[in-house]
Rosetta silent file (secondary structure, phi, psi, omega in degrees, C-alpha in Angstrom):
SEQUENCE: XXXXXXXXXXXXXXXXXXXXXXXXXXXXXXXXXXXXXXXXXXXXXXXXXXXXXXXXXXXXXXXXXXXXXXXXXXXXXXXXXXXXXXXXXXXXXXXXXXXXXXXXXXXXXXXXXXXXXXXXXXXXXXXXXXXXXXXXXXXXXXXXXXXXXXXXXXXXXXXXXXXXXXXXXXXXXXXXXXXXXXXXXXXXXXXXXXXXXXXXXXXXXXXXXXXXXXXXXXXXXXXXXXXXXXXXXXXXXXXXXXXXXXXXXXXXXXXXXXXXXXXXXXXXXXXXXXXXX
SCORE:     score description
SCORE:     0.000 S_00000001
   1 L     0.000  140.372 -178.682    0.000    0.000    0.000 S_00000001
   2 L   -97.275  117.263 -166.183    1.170    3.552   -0.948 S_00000001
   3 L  -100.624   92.160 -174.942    0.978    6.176    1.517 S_00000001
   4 L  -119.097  169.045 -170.407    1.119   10.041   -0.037 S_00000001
   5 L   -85.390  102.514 -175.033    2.079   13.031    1.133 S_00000001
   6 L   -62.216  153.899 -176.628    0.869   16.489    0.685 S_00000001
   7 L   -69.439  166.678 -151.355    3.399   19.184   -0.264 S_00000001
   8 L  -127.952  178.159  158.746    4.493   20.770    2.719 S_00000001
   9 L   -36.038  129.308  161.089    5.532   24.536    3.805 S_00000001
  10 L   -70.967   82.022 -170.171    8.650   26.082    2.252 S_00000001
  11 L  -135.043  120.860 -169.104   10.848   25.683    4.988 S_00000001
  12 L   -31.815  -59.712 -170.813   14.488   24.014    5.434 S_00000001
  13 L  -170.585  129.931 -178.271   13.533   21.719    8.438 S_00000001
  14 L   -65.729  133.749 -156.359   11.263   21.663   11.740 S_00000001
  15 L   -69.387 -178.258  163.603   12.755   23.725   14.155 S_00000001
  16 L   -73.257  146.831  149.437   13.196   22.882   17.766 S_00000001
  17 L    -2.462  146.944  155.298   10.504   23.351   20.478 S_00000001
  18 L   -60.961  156.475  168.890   10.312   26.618   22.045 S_00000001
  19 L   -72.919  114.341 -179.934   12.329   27.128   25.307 S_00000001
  20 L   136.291  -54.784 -172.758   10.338   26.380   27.923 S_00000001
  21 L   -81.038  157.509  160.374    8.253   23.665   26.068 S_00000001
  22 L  -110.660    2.783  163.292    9.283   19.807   26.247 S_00000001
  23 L    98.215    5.427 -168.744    7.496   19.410   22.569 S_00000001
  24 L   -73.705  144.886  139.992    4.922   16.958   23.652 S_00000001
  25 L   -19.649   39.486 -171.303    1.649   16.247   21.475 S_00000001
  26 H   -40.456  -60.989 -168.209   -0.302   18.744   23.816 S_00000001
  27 H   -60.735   -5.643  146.307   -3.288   17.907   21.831 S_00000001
  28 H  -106.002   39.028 -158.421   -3.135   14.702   22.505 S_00000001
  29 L  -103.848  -19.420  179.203   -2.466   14.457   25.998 S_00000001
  30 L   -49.279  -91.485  169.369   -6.139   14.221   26.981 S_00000001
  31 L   -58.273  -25.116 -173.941   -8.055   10.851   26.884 S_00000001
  32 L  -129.533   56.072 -177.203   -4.815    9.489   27.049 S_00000001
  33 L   -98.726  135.465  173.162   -3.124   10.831   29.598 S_00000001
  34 L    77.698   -8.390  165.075   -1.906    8.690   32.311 S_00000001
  35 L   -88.540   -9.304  172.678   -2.283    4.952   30.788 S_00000001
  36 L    50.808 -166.163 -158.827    1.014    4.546   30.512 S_00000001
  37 L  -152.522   51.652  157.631    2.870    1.130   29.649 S_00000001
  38 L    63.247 -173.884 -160.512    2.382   -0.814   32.451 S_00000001
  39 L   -80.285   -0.501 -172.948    5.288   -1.460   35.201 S_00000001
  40 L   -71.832  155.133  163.604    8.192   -3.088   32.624 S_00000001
  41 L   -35.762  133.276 -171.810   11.288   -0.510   32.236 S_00000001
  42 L  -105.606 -157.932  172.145   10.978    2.677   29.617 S_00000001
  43 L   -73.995  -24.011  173.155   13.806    4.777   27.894 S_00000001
  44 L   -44.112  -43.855 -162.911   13.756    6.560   31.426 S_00000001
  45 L  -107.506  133.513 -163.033   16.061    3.995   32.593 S_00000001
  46 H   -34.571  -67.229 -177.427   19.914    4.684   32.484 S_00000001
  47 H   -92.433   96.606  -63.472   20.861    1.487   30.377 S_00000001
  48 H    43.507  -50.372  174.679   17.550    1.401   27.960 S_00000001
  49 H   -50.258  -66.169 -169.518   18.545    5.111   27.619 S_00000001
  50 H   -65.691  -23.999  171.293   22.249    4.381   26.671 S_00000001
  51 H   -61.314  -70.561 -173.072   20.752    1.435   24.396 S_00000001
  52 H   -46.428  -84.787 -133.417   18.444    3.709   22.307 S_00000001
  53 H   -57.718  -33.618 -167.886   21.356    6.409   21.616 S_00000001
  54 H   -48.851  -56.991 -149.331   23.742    3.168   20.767 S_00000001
  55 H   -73.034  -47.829 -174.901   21.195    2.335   18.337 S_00000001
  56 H   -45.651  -69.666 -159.346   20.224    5.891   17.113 S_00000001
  57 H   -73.722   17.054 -176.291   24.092    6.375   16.609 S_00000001
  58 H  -102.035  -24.192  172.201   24.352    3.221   14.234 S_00000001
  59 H  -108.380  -10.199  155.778   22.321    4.821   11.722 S_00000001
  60 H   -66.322  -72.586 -140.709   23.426    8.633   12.348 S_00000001
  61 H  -127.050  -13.516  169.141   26.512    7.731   12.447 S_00000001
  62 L    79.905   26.295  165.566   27.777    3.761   11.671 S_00000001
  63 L  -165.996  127.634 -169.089   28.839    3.208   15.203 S_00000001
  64 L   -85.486   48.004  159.861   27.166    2.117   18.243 S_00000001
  65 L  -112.853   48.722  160.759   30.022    4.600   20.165 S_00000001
  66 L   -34.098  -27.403 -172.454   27.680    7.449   20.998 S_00000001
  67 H   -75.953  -64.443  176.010   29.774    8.913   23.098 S_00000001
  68 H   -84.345   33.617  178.006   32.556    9.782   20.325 S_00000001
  69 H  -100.875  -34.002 -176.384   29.909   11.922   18.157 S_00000001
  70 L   -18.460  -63.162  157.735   30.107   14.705   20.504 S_00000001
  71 L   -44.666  -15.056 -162.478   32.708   15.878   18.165 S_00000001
  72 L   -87.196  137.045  170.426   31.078   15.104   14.820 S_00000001
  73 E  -146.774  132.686 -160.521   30.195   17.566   12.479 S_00000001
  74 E   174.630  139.685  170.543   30.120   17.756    8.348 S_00000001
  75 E   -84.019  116.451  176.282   27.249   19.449    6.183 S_00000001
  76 L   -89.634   58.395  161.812   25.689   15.922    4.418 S_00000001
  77 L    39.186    9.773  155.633   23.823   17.786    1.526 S_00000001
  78 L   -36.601  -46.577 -160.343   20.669   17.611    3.033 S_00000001
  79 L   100.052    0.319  152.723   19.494   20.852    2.953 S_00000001
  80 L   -93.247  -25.593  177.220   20.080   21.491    6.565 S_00000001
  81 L    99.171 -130.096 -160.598   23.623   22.881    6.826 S_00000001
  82 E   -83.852  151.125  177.903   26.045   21.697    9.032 S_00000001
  83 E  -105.067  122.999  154.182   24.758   18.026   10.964 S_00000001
  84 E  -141.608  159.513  160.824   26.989   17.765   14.407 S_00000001
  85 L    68.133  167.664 -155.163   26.870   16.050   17.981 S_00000001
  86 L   -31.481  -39.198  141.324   25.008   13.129   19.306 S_00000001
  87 L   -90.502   32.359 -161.979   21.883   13.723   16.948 S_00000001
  88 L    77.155   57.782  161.335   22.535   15.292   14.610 S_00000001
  89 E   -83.130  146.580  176.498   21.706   19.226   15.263 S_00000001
  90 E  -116.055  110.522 -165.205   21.310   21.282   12.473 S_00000001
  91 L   -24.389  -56.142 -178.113   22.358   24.634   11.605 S_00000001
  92 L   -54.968  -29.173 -179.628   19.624   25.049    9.392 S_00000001
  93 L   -69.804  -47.721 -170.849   17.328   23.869   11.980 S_00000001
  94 L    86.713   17.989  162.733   17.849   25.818   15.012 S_00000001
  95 L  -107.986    3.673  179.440   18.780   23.400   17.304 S_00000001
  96 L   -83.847  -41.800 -170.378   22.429   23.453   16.624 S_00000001
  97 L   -72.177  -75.642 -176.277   22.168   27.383   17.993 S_00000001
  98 L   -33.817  -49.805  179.943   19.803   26.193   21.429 S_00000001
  99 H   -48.161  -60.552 -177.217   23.088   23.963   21.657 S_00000001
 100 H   -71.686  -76.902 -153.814   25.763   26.829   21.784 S_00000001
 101 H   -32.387  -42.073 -165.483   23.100   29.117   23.161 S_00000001
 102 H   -81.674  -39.998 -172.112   23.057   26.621   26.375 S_00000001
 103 H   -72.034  -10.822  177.725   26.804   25.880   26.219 S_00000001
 104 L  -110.923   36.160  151.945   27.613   29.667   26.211 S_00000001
 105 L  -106.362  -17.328 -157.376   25.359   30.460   29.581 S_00000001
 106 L  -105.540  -25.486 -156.424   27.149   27.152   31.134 S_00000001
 107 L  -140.481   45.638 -179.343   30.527   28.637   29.533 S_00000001
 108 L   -26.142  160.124  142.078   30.959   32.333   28.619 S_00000001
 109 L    91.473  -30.687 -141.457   33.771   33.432   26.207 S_00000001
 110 L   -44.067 -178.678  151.803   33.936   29.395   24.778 S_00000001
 111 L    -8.743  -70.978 -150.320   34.998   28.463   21.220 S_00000001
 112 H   -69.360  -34.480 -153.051   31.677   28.425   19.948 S_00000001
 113 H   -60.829  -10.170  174.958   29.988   31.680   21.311 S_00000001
 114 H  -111.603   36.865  176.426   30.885   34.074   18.581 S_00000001
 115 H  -105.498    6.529  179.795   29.240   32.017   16.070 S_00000001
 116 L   -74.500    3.910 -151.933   25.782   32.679   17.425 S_00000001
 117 L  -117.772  -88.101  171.790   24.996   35.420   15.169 S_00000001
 118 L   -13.736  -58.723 -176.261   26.049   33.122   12.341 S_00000001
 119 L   -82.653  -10.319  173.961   23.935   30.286   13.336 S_00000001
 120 L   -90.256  -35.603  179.272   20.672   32.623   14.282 S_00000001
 121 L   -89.954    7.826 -146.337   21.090   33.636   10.766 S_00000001
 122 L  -136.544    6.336  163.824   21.657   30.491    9.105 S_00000001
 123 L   -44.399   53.607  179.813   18.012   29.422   10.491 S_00000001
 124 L   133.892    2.434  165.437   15.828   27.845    7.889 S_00000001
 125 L  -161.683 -157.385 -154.372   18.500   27.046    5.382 S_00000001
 126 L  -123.021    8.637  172.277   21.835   25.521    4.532 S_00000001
 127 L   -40.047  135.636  139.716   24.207   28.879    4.366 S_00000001
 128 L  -100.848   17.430  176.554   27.669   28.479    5.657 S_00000001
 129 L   -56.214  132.109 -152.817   28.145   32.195    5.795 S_00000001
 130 L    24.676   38.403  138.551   30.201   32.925    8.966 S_00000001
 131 L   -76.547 -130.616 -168.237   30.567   29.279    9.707 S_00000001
 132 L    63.402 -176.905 -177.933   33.018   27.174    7.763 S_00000001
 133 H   -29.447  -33.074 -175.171   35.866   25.654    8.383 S_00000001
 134 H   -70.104  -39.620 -153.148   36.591   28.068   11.746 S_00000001
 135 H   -95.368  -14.859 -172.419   33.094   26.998   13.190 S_00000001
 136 H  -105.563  -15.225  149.047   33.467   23.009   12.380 S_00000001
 137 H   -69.949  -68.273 -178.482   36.884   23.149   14.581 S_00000001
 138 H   -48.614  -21.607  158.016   35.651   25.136   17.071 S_00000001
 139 H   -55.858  -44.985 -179.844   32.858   22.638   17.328 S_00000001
 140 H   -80.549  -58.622 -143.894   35.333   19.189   17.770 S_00000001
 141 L   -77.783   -3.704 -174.884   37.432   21.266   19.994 S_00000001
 142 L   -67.545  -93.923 -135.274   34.149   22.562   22.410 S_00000001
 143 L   -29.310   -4.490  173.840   33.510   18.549   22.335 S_00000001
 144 L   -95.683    4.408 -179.664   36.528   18.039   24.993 S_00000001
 145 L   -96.212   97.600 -166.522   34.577   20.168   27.270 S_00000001
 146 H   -50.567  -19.337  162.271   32.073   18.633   29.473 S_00000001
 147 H   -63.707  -52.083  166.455   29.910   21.734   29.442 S_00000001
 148 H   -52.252  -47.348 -153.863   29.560   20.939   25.545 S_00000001
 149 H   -95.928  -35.842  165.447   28.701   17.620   25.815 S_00000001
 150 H   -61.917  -34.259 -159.266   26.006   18.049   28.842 S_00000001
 151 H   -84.268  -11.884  164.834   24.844   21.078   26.938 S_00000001
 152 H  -112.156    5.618  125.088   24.066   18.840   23.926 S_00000001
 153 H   -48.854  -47.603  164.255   22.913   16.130   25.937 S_00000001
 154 H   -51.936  -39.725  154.875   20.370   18.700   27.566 S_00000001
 155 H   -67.276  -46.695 -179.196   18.908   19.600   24.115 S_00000001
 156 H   -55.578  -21.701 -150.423   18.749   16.525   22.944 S_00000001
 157 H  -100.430  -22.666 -174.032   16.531   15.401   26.009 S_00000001
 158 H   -50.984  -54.129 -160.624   14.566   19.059   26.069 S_00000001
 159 H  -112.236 -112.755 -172.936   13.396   18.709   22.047 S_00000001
 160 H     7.632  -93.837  171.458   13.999   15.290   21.308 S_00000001
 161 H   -30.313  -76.498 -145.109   14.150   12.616   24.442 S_00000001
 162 L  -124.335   23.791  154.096   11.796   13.482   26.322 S_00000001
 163 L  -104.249  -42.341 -174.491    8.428   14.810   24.005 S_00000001
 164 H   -52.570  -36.608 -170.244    8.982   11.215   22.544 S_00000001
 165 H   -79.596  -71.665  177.776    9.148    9.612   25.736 S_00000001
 166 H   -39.463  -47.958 -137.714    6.040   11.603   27.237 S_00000001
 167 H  -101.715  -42.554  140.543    4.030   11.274   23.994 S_00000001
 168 H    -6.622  -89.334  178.712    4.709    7.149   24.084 S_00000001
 169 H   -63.014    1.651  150.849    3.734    6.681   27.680 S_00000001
 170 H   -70.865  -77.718 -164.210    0.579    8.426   26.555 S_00000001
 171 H   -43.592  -22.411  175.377   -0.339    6.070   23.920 S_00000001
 172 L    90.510   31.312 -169.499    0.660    3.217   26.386 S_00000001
 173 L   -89.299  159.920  166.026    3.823    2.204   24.239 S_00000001
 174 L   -93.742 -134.367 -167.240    6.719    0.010   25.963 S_00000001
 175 H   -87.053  -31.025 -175.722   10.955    0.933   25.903 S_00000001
 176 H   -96.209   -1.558  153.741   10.369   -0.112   21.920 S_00000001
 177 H   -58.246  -49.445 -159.587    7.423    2.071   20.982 S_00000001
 178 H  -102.955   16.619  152.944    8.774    4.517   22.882 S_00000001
 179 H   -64.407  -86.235 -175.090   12.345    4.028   20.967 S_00000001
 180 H   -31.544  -59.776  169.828   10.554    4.009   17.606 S_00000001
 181 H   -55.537  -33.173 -177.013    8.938    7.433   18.602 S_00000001
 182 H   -81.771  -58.228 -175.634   12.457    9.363   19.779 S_00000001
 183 H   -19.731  -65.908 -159.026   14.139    7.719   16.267 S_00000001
 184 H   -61.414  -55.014 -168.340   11.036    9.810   14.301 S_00000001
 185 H   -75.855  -18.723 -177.385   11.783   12.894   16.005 S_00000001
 186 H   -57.490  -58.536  178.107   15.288   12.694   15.472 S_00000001
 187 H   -42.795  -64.469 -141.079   15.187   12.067   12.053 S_00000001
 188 H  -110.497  -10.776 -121.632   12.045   13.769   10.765 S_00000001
 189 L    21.393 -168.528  166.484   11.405   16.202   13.644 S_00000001
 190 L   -54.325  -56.362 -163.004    7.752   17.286   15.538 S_00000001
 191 L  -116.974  176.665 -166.907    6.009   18.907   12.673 S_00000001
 192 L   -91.819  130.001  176.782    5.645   18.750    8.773 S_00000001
 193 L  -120.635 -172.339  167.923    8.380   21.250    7.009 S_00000001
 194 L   -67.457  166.348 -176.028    9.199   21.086    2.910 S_00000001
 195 L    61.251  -22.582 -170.740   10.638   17.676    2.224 S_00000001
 196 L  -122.941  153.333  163.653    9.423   16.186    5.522 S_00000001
 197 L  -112.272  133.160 -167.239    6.893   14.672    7.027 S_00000001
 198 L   -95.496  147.060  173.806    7.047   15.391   10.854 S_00000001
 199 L   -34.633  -53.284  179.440    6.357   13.050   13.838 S_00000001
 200 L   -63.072  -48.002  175.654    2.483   14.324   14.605 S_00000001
 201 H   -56.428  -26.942 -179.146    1.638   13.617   10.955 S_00000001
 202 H   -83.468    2.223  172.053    3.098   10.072   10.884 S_00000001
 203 H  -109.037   -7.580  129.161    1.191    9.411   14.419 S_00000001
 204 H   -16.820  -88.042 -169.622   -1.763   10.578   12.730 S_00000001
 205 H   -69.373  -40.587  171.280   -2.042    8.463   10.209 S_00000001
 206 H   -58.168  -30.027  176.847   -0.748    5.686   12.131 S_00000001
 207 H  -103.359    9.009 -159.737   -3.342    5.649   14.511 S_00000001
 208 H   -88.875  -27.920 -162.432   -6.133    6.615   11.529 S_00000001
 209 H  -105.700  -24.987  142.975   -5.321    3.000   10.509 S_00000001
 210 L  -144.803 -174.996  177.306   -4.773    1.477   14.096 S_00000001
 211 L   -94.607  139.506  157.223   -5.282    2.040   18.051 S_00000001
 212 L   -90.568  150.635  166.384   -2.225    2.315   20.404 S_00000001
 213 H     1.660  -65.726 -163.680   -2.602    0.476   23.505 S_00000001
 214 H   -56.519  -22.890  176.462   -3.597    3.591   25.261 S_00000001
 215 H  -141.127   51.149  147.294   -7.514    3.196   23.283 S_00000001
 216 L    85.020  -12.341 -166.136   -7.664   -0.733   23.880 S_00000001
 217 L   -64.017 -173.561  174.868   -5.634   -0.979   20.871 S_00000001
 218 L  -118.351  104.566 -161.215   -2.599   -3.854   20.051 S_00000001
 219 H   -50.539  -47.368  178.439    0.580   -2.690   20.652 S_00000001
 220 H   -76.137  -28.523  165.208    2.426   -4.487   17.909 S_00000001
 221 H   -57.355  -35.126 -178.332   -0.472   -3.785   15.512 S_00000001
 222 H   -85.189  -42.283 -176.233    0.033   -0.238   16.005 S_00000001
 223 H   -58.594  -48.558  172.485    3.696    0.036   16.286 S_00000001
 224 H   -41.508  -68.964 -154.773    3.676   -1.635   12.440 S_00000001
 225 H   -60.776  -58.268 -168.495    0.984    0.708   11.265 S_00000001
 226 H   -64.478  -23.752  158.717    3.160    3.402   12.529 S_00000001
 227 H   -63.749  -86.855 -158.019    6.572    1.998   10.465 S_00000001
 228 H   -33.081  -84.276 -109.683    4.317    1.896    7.130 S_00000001
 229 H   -95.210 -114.797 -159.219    3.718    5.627    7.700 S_00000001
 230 H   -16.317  -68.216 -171.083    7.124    6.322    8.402 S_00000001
 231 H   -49.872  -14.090  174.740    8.759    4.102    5.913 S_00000001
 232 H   -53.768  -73.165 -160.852    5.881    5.970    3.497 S_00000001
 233 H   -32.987  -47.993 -135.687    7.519    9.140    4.854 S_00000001
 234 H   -93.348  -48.272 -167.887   11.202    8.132    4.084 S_00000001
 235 H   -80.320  -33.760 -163.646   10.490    7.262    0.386 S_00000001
 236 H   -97.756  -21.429  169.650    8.390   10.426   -0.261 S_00000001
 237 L   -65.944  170.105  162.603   11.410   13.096    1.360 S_00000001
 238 L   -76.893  -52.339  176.356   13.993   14.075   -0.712 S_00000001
 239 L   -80.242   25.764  174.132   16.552   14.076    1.162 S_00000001
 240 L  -128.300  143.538  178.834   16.331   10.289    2.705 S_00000001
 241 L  -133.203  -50.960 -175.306   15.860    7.516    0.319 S_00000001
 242 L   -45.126  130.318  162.460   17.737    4.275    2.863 S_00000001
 243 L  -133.854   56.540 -170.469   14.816    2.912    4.915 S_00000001
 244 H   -85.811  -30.310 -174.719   17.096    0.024    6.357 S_00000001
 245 H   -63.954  -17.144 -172.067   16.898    1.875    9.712 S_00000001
 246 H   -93.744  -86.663 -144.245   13.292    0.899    9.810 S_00000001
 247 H   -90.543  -69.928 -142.874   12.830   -2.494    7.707 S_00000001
 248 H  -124.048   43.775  176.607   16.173   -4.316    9.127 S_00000001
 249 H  -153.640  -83.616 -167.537   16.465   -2.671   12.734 S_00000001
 250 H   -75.037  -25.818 -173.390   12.944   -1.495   14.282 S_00000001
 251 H   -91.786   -1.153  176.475   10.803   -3.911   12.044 S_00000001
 252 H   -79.031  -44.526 -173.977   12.884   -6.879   13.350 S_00000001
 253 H   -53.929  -34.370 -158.620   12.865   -5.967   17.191 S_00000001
 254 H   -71.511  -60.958  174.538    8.981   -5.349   16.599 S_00000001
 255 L   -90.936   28.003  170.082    8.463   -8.909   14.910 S_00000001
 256 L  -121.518   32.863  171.694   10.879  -11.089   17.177 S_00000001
 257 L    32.093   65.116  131.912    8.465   -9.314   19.881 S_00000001
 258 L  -125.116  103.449 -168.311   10.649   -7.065   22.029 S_00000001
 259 L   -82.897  -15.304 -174.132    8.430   -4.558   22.858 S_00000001
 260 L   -92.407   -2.035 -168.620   10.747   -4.224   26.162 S_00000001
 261 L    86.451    8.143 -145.967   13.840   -3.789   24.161 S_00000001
 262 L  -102.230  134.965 -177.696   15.281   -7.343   25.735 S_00000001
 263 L   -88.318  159.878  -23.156   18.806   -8.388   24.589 S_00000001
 264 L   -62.924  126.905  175.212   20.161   -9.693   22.684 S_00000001
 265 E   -97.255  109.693 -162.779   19.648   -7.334   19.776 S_00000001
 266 E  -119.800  130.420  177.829   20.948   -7.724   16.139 S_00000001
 267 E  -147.984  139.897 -172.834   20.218   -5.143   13.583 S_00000001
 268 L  -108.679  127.855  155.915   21.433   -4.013   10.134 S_00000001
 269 L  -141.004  126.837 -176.239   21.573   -0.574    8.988 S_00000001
 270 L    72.886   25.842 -163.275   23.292    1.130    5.392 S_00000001
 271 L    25.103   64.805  152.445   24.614   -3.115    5.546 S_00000001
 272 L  -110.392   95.525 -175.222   26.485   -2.493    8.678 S_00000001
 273 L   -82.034  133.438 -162.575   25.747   -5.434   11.167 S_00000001
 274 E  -112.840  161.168  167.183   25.029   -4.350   14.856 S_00000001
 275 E  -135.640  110.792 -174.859   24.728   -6.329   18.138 S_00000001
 276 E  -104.096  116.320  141.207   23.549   -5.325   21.547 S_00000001
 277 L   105.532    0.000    0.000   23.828   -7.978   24.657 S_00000001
């Protein structure tokens, strides 16, 4: 079945949250607030936490060594600008600047801080104008600072982490639902921009075709419904075509039933074979 997309806004890529906000699916927080996903372990917990980014960084990045992207940075043609640090932030986006912006209240004078002007203006498209080569050093060399690396750990969990995580234990998803849910925001972000389809539309449509848990629904029936929409999604951007991250990672864990995330885990992504436990 063929899933399509309507064109979308002319806009590089959806930005981060507001300050302030944790990005959750306020509008869907109602009836299904509070069923949660029963008493097994979520992404909340330390090693299920450290799992997802493992996994996260095998298809960002080819290496289940999260931990040594802090440093990474390179514009991938995308259409985003520069891509750096544990998920990916994006110039173009406006979550690469909420990155420095936190690391230069944690760190006056650093590396990064007089690129913030650059990077406010570099909002909504792929410019390297007062970036370049100066700003993708000063970026690996912030990454030896622990101030850097909490302050992009803190974004990631502000816009990212933790609207995925909330908007999950609504629907009444377990650690791999509510995996499957941070992955989507990473990638595609919260809302529909040009080229993308955003997280609320693919949990739309995902639940237009089944129920999560959370309305009596079948967890692995939904969690599927919600890969077709995404793997829809993936085929219809421009700038993604691979949907190995999906079909030979998240659709295996889903049908060798570990909805908890339970080791051992073997997954292929870009045909680079991974193992956890």
């Amino acid at each position: 079945m063929t899933l399509a997309f309507a064109l979308l806004p002319l806009t590089a890529c959806s930005p981060p949250p507001p300050d302030g906000s944790n990005g959750a699916n306020e509008s869907s927080a109602g009836s299904d607030a509070g069923s949660g996903a029963g008493s097994a372990a979520g992404l909340d917990d330390p090693v299920l936490k450290d799992i997802a980014m493992q996994i996260v960084s095998s298809a960002e990045n080819s290496s289940l060594d999260w931990k040594a992207q802090y440093k990474y940075i390179e514009d991938i043609d995308d259409g985003r600008g520069y891509t750096g640090g544990v998920i990916g932030f994006c110039s173009g986006c406006g979550d690469m600047l909420k990155v420095v912006e936190r690391y230069t209240r944690a760190r006056p004078g650093n590396p990064l801080e007089p690129f913030t002007g650059a990077l406010r203006a570099a909002g909504g498209g792929d410019s390297h104008q007062g970036l370049g080569r100066p700003f993708t050093e000063a970026w690996a060399r912030a990454a030896g600072d622990p101030e850097f690396r909490a302050a992009q750990d803190a974004e990631r969990d502000r816009a990212y982490f933790d609207p995925a995580l909330a908007q999950a234990e609504r629907d009444g998803l377990g650690a791999l639902g509510q995996f499957i849910y941070f992955d989507a925001h990473v990638m595609h972000g919260l809302g529909d921009t040009k080229g993308t389809v955003g997280f609320r539309t693919m949990r739309d449509r995902a639940m237009a075709k089944a129920e999560p848990p959370s309305r009596g629904g079948d967890e692995k029936t939904y969690l599927a419904a919600f890969l077709d929409v995404r793997v829809a999604a993936i085929d219809w951007e421009p700038s993604h075509s691979d949907t190995s991250r999906i079909e030979s990672a998240q659709r295996i864990f889903l049908r060798e039933g570990k909805l908890g995330l339970e080791r051992p885990l073997r997954w292929k992504v870009y045909g680079d074979s991974f193992r956890i436990g």
